[in-house]
N, C-alpha and C positions, 0 to 999 in steps of 0.2 A: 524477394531480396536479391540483391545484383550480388555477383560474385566478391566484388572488391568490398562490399560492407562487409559480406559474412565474413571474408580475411579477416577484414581490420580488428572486427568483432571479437573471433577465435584466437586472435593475436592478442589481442587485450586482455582474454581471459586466461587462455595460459599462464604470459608473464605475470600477471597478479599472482596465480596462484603459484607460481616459481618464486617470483620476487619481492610481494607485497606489494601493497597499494603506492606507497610512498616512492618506492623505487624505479617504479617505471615512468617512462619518459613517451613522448607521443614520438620522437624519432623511433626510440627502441621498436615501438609498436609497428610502426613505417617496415623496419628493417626487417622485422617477424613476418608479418601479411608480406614482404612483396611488395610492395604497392610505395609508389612517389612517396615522399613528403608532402609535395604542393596537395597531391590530390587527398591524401588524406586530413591535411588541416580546411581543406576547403571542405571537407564533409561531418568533420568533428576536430574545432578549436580546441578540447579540452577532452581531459582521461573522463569527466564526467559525465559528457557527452555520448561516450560513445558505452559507457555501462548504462545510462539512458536509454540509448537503442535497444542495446539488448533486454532491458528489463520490459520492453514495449513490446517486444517479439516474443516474451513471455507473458505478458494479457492477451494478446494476438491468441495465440496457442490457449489459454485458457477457457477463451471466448469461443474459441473450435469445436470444445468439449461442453459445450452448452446446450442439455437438450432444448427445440423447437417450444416445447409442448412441457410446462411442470408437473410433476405428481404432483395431484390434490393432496394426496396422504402425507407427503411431508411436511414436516415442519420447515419454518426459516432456519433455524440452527442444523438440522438435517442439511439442506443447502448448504448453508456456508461451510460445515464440517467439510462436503464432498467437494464444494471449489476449492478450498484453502488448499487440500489434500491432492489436488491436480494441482495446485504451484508448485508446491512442494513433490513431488512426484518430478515432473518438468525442470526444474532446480538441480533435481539429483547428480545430474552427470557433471555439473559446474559446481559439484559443496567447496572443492579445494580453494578457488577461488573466490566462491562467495563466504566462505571464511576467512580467506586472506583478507577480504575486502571489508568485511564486518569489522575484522582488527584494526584495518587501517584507515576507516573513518572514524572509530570509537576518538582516534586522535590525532584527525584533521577535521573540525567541525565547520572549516568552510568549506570542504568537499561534503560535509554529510549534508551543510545544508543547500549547495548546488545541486545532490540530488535527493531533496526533502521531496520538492512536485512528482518526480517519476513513481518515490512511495505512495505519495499518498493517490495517485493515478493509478497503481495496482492495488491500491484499498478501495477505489472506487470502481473499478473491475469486477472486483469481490461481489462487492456491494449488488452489483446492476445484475450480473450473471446469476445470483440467489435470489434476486424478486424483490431486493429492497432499493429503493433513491438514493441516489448520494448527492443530491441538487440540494440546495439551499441550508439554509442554519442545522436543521434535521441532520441532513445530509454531512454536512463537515462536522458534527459530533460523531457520527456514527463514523466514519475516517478516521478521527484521531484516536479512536476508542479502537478500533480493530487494528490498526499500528500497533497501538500500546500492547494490543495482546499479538498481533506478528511480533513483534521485539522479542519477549519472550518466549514462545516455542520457537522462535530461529533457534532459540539456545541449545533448545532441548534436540531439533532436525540438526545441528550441524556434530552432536555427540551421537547420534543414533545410527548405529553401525547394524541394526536389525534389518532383514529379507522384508519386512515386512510395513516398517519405521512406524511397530507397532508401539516405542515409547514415543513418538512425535505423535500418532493420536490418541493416547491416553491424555495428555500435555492439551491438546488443543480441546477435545473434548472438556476436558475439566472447566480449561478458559474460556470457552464458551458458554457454558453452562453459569456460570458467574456474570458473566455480559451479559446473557438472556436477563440473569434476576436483576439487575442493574437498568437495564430499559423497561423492561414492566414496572420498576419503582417509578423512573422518568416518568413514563408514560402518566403513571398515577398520581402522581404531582401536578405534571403539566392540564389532566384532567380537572381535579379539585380546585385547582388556580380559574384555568376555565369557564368553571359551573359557579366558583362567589361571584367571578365578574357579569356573567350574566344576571344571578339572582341583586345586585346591587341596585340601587336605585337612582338612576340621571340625577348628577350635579343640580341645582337650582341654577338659575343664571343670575349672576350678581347684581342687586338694586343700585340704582343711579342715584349718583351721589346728587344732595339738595344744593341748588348752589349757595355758594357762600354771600353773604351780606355785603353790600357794598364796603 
């Protein structure tokens, strides 16, 4: 990372968390980092942008903490328990502002949805770092599903003032544990659905019609 992003970066997060989402301005952000105006819009057009980057340098760092090699003995939700819990870990030092920021999309939803792809690319981070796909139909339910439940323990990680953010994994545990039973249901549907279509019997093909009489 070049020194003038990480500015720009560390400048954006501050003000957030000083200012709120709403407030800050990409000059402001300019005038905080040091750094031109020119050059900083020619590297991020938009405040969206540039919480993009850093939410990038946060799968980055997640991906770091990835062992080579999986325990056989874990489970999937073992996984994703211990990635989620290295976001959140890595988060820590930025809650002020990724609270401010949680406030101040709840009501700009064209900023929440400018950075709907960067989430759902830290869900798919998730996803690939614990041994599961996040590629195709599969894949983008399991995304919006593991959203749905980050939404929620954000709630719980941005109150949790414990050494340990031992109520963020009581919180996430629980909610995983609910997903897990949730996809084994999938799973058992998409199964049954499956095994009739196989056991069914090929269509006839339609008899030609006799022609008609002059």
């Amino acid at each position: 990372m070049s020194d003038q992003r990480a500015a720009i970066i560390a400048a954006t997060l501050q003000l957030i968390a000083k200012r709120g989402w709403r407030d800050v301005t990409l000059r402001a952000i300019a005038t905080e980092a040091a750094v031109p105006f020119a050059a900083l819009y020619g590297q991020f057009p938009t405040k969206a942008a540039i919480v993009s980057a850093f939410l990038a340098d946060i799968d980055r760092q997640v991906l770091d903490g990835v062992e080579e090699a999986q325990d056989p003995d874990e489970t999937v939700r073992d996984r994703l328990f211990d990635t989620m819990m290295r976001r959140y870990d890595l988060l820590r030092p930025h809650r002020e502002a990724v609270a401010a920021l949680a406030e101040g999309l709840a009501r700009d939803p064209l900023a929440a949805l400018a950075l709907r792809p960067a989430l759902m690319r830290a869900m798919a981070v998730i996803l690939e770092a614990s041994g599961l796909t996040a590629e195709g139909v599969v894949g983008a339910v399991r995304q919006k599903s593991l959203a749905a439940l980050h939404v929620v323990v954000l709630r719980t990680w941005l109150r949790d003032d414990s050494a340990d953010l031992g109520k963020t994994m009581v919180t996430l545990d629980s909610r995983l544990k609910t997903l897990e039973g949730w996809a084994q249901r999938f799973d058992k549907i998409a199964k049954n659905i499956s095994s009739r279509r196989r056991r069914q019997p090929p269509e006839a093909p339609p008899a030609e019609a006799e022609p008609s009489p002059p």
